[in-house]
NUTOR-879680 format. One record per residue: residue number from 1; residue in one letter; chain; y, x, z of N, C-alpha, C in turn. Coordinates in pm, whole numbers, plus 50000, padded with zeros to 5 digits. Atoms other than C-alpha are relative to their C-alpha. Example, Ala and Ser with C-alpha at 12.3 -4.5 7.8 and 13.67 -1.06 7.14 Angstrom:
2
ATOM resi resn chain  n.py  n.px  n.pz ca.py ca.px ca.pz  c.py  c.px  c.pz
ATOM    1    A     A 49881 50089 50000 49550 51230 50780 50120 50090 50000
ATOM    2    S     A 49881 49918 49994 49894 51367 50714 50109 49923 50073
% end
This chain:
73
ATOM resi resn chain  n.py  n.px  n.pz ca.py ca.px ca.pz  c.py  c.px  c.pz
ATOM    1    X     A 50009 50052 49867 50718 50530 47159 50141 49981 50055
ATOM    2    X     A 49844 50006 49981 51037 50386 47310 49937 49951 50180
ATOM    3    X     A 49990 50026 49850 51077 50392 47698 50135 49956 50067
ATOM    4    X     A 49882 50014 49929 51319 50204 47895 49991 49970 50121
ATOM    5    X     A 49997 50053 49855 51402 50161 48263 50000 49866 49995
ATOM    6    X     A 49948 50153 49956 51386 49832 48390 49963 49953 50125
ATOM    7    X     A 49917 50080 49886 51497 49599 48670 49876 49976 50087
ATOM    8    X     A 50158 50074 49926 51148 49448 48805 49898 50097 49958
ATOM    9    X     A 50136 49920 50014 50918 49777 48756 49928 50011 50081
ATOM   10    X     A 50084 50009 49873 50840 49701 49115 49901 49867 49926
ATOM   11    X     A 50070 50134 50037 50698 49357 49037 49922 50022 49875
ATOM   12    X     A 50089 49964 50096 50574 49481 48723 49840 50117 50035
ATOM   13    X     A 50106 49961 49979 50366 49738 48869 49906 49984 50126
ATOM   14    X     A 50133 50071 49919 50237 49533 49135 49904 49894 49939
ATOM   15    X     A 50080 50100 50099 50086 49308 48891 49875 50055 49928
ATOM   16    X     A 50090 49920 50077 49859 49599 48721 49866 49986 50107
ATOM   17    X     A 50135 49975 49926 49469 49592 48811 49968 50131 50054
ATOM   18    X     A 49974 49935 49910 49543 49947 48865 50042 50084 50149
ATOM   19    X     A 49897 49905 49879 49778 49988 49129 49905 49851 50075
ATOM   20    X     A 50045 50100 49890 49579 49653 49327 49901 50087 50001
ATOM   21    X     A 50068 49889 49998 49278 49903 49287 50048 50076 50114
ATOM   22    X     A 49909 49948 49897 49510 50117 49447 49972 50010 50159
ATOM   23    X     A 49978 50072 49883 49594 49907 49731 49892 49978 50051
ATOM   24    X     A 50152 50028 49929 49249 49817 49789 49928 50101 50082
ATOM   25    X     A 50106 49866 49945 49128 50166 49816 50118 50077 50103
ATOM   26    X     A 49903 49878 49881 49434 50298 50034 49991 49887 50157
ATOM   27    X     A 50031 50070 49897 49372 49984 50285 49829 50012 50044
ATOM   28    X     A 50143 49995 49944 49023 50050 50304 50000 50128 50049
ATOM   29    X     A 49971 49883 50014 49131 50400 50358 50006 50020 50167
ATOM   30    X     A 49926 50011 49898 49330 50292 50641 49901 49954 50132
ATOM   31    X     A 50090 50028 49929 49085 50098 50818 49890 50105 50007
ATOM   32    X     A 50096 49925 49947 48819 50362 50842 50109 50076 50076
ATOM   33    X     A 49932 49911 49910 49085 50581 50978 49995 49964 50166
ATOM   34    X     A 49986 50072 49892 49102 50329 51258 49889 49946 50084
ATOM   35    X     A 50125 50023 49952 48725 50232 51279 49976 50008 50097
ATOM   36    X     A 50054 49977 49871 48615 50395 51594 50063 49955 50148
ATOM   37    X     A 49903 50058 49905 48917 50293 51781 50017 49855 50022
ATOM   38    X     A 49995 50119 50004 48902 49927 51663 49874 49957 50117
ATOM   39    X     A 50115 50022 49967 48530 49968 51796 50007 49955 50157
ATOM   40    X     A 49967 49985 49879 48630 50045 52104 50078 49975 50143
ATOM   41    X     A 49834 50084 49971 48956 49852 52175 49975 49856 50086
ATOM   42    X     A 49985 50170 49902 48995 49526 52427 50096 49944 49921
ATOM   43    X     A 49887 50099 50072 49182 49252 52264 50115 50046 49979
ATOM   44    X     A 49906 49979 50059 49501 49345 52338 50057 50159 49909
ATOM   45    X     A 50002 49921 50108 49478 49699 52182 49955 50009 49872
ATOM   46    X     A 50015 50040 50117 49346 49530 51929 50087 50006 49908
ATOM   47    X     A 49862 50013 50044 49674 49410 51841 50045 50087 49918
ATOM   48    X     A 49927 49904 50007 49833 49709 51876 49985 50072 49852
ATOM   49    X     A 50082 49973 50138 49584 49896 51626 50036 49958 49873
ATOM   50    X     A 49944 50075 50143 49634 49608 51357 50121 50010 49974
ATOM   51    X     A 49885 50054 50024 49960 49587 51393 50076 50168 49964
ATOM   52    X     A 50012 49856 50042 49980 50031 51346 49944 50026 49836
ATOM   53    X     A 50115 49967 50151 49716 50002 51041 50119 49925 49904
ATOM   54    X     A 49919 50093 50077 49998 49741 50914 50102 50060 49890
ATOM   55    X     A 49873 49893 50025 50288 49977 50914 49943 50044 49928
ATOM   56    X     A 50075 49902 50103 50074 50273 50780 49963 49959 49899
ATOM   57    X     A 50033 50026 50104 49959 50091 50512 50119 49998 49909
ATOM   58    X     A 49901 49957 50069 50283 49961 50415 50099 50139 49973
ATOM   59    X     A 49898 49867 50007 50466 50308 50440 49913 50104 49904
ATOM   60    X     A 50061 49897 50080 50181 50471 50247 50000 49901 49793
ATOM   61    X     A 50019 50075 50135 50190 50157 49960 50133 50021 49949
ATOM   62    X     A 49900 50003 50038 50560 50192 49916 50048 50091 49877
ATOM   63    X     A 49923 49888 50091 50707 50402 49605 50106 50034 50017
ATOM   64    X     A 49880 49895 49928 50926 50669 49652 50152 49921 49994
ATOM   65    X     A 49879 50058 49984 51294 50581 49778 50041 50019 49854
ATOM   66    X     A 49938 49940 50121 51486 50601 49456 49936 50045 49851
ATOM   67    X     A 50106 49927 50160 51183 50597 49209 50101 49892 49872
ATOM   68    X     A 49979 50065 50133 51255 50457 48850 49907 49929 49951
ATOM   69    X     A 50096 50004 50108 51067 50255 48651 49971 49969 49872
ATOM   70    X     A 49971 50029 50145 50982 50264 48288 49878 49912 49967
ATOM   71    X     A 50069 50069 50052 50810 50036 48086 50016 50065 49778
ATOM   72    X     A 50034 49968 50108 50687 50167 47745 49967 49890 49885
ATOM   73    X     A 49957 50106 50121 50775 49963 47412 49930 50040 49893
% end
């Protein structure tokens, strides 16, 4: 087995049916978190909400500052 770092392991492992899996299930995650409040919300806290669930999503999809990634040969 030969492992090497490389340059695009971001782009590489956003491409896996895994990690979109992932993403699917940590945004659906997100939105129930938010459910009752969306329910409940007038337009413009609507906004607000979406535009909260946005962030949180991205800050929970992100990989760690300073990760590595390998790709196995």
């Amino acid at each position: 087995m030969n492992w090497r770092i490389v340059a695009d392991g971001k782009t590489r492992l956003a491409a896996t049916p895994e990690q979109q899996e992932r993403l699917r299930a940590l945004r659906e995650a997100v939105r129930k978190r938010y459910a009752r409040e969306m329910a409940e919300a007038g337009f413009f806290w609507r906004l607000l909400l979406r535009w909260r669930m946005e962030r949180e999503f991205r800050r929970e999809a992100q990989p760690a500052p300073g990760a590595l990634f390998v790709c196995l040969r």
